[in-house]
N, C-alpha and C positions, 0 to 999 in steps of 0.2 A: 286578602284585604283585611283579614281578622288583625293575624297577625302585624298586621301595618298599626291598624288604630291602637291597640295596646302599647306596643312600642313606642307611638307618638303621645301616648297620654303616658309612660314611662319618663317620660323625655322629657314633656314641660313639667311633670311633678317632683322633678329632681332637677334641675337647673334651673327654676322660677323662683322655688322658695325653701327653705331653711327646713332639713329633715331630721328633729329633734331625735337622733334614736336611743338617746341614754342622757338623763340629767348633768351629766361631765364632758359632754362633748355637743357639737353641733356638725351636721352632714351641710356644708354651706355648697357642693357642686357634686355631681356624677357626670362621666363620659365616657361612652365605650369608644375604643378604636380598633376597630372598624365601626362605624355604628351599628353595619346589619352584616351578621355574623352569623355563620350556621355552623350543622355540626360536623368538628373536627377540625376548627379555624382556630389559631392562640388571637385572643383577645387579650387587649390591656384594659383594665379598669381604671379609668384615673378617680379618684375622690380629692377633694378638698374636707378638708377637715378643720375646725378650729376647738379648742381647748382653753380653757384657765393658765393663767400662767403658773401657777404650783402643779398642773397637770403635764404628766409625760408620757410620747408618745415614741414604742420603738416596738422593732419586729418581733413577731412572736417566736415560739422555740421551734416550730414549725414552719419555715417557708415555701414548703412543697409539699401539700396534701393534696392525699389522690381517695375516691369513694369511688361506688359504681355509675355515677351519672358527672361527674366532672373532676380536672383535675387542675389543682394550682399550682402549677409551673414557678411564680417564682413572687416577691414582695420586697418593693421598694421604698422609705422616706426617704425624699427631699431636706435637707433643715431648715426650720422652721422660719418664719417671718412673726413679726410681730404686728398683731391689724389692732387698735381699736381693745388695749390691753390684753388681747388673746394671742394665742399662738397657734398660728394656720399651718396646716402642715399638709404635703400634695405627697398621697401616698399612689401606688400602681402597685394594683395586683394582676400578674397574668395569670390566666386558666386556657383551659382548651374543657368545652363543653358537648357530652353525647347524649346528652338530650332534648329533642324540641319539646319549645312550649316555654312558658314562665317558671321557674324554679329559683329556688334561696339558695347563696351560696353559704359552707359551714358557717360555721362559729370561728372567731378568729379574735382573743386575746393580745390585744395590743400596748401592752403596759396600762396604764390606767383606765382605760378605753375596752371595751369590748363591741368591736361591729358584728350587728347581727340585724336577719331583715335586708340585707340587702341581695335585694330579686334582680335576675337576668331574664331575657328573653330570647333562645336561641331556635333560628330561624330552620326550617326546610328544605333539603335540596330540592325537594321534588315545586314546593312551593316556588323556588326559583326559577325550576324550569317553568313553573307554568304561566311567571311573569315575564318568560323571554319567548316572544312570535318567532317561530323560527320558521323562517319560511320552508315551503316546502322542496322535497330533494328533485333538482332536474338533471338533465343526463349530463354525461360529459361535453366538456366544450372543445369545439374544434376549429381550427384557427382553416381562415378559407381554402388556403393550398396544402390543409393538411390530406384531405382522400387523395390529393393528383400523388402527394409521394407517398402513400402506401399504396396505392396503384402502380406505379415504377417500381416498388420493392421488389410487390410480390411478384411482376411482369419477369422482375431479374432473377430472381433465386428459379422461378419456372423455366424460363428463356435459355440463362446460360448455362445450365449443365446439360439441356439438349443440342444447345450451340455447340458444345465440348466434344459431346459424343460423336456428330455427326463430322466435324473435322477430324477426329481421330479416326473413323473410318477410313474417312476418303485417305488421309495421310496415312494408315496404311498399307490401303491396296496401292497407293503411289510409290510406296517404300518398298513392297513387293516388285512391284512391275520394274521401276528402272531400281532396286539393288543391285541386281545381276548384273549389271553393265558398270557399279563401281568397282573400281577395285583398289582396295588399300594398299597403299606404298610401302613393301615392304619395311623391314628397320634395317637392314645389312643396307641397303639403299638410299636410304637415308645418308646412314653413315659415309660412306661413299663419296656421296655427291659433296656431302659437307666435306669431307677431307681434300676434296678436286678442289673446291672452292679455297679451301686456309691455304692447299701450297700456291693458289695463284696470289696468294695476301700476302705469302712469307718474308718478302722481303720490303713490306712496308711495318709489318709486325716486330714488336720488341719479342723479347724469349717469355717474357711474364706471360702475357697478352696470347703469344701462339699456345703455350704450352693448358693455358686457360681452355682455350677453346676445343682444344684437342682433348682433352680429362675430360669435358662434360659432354662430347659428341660419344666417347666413348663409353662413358658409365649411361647416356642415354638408351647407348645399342645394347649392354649387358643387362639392365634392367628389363626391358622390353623383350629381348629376345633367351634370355635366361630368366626371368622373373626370380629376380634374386633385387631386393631394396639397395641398388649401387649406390645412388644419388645422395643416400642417407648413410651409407655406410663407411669405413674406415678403408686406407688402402688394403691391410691383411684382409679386413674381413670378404673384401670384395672376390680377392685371391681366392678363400679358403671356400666362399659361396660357390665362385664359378667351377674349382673344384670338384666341389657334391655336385653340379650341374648338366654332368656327361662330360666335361672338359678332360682333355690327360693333364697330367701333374707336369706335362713340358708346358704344353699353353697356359695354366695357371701361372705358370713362374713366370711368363713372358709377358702376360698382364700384369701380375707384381711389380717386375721391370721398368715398364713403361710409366706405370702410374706413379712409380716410386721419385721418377727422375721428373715427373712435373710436380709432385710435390718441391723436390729441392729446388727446380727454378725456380717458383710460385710464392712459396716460402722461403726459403733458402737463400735466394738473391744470388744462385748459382747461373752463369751463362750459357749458353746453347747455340751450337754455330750451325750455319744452312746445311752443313752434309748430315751433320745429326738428324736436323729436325725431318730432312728428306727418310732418313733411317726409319726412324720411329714408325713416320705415315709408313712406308713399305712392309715393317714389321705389322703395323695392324690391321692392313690388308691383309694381309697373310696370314695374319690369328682371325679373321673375318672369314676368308675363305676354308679355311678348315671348321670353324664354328657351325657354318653350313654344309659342310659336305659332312659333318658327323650328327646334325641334328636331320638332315634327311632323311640319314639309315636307320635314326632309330623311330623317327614318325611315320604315323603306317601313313 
């Protein structure tokens, strides 16, 4: 409250009447912007000024002076006007001020003009908290269905990882109990059955289209039952694979064979007539059944 009255009797006693502060000039206004200003805020001073007209007014050699309690940032004229045979001139000086309470800004040499005596009043943080009620701190706010969904959260992070547990059990004593009774199809069987099926197709089938389906029944059964990457691999390399495989170097060449001549169909745009394609399936039953009577012997 102190500092309020000062600053309002500041206030009319520079903007009511004429503040003689040197015989060559007249302080005809003061205005801070911001008006209430505390410490560490740039304020502008604006002044109105008037002068003699044989009197000149311009910045000093300094426009940025720094002490230990304020510093002037920076110093502006306007060009003058002519009132009333004087010349008025609207100068702004900024500072940024670190200390409260009323203080004089320097000495400030303005061409014929020296200001000086001109008092600030820079305000209090703390005094501005004390002029702001701040109400006091209440708990957090929660919107009315906010408990029901963090009660669903936490029901779930608890709920379903013993929901998880408790079907992984049961599924697998069920996985125990009826395993036994599946039983996986073999891959030679596979193969097989697929080959019954393409000769009953052969003669709805073009040579592209048979020779298609016969490659990937085959390189299906090589893969799986050699674990050798057929599906991804080149015809040699498939050769050279089922080779290292337990294969003898006759059966390797016989799948070389085979896969060599669906390549040319496939690519090639080469033809293939029904006793061949009967050929081929016979050949790879027969490299099928050897595949197995030689992986028997060597599996314990």
């Amino acid at each position: 409250m102190r500092e309020m009255l000062i600053f309002i009797l500041l206030f009319i006693s520079f903007s009511s009447n004429k503040i003689y502060c040197d015989d060559l000039y007249n302080v005809e206004s003061l205005n801070f912007i911001p008006p209430r200003y505390y410490v560490g805020d740039e304020v502008e001073l604006k002044i109105k000024i008037s002068v003699p007209l044989d009197r000149e007014v311009t910045l000093p050699e300094k426009k940025q002076i720094e002490t230990d309690w304020i510093e002037i940032t920076n110093i502006q004229i306007l060009p003058f006007k002519i009132i009333d045979t004087r010349k008025v001139h609207d100068v702004s000086i900024f500072f940024i001020s670190f200390k409260t309470g009323t203080i004089t800004l320097p000495y400030l040499r303005m061409g014929d003009i020296e200001l000086t005596n001109l008092e600030i009043h820079t305000l209090s943080v703390l005094d501005k908290n004390k002029e702001i009620n701040l109400a006091p701190s209440r708990g957090q706010l929660h919107l009315p269905d906010t408990w029901i969904k963090l009660s669903l959260l936490l029901l779930l992070v608890i709920l379903v990882p013993v929901f998880l547990f408790i079907i992984s059990r049961y599924a697998l004593k069920w996985f125990i109990k009826t395993g036994k009774h599946i039983q996986i199809i073999p891959s030679h069987t596979i193969l097989l059955k697929g080959l019954k099926k393409l000769k009953k197709q052969m003669k709805t089938l073009d040579s592209r289209s048979f020779y298609i389906v016969l490659s990937d029944l085959l390189k299906n059964y090589l893969q799986i039952r050699l674990l050798i990457p057929a599906l991804t691999s080149t015809t040699r390399e498939i050769s050279a694979l089922s080779y290292h495989n337990v294969l003898d170097r006759e059966l390797s060449n016989e799948i070389l064979k085979i896969l060599s001549l669906s390549d040319f169909v496939k690519f090639g745009g080469r033809s293939s007539s029904e006793a061949e394609m009967n050929e081929v399936i016979s050949k790879i039953t027969f490299i099928v059944k050897c595949i197995e009577e030689e992986k028997k012997s060597v599996e314990p």
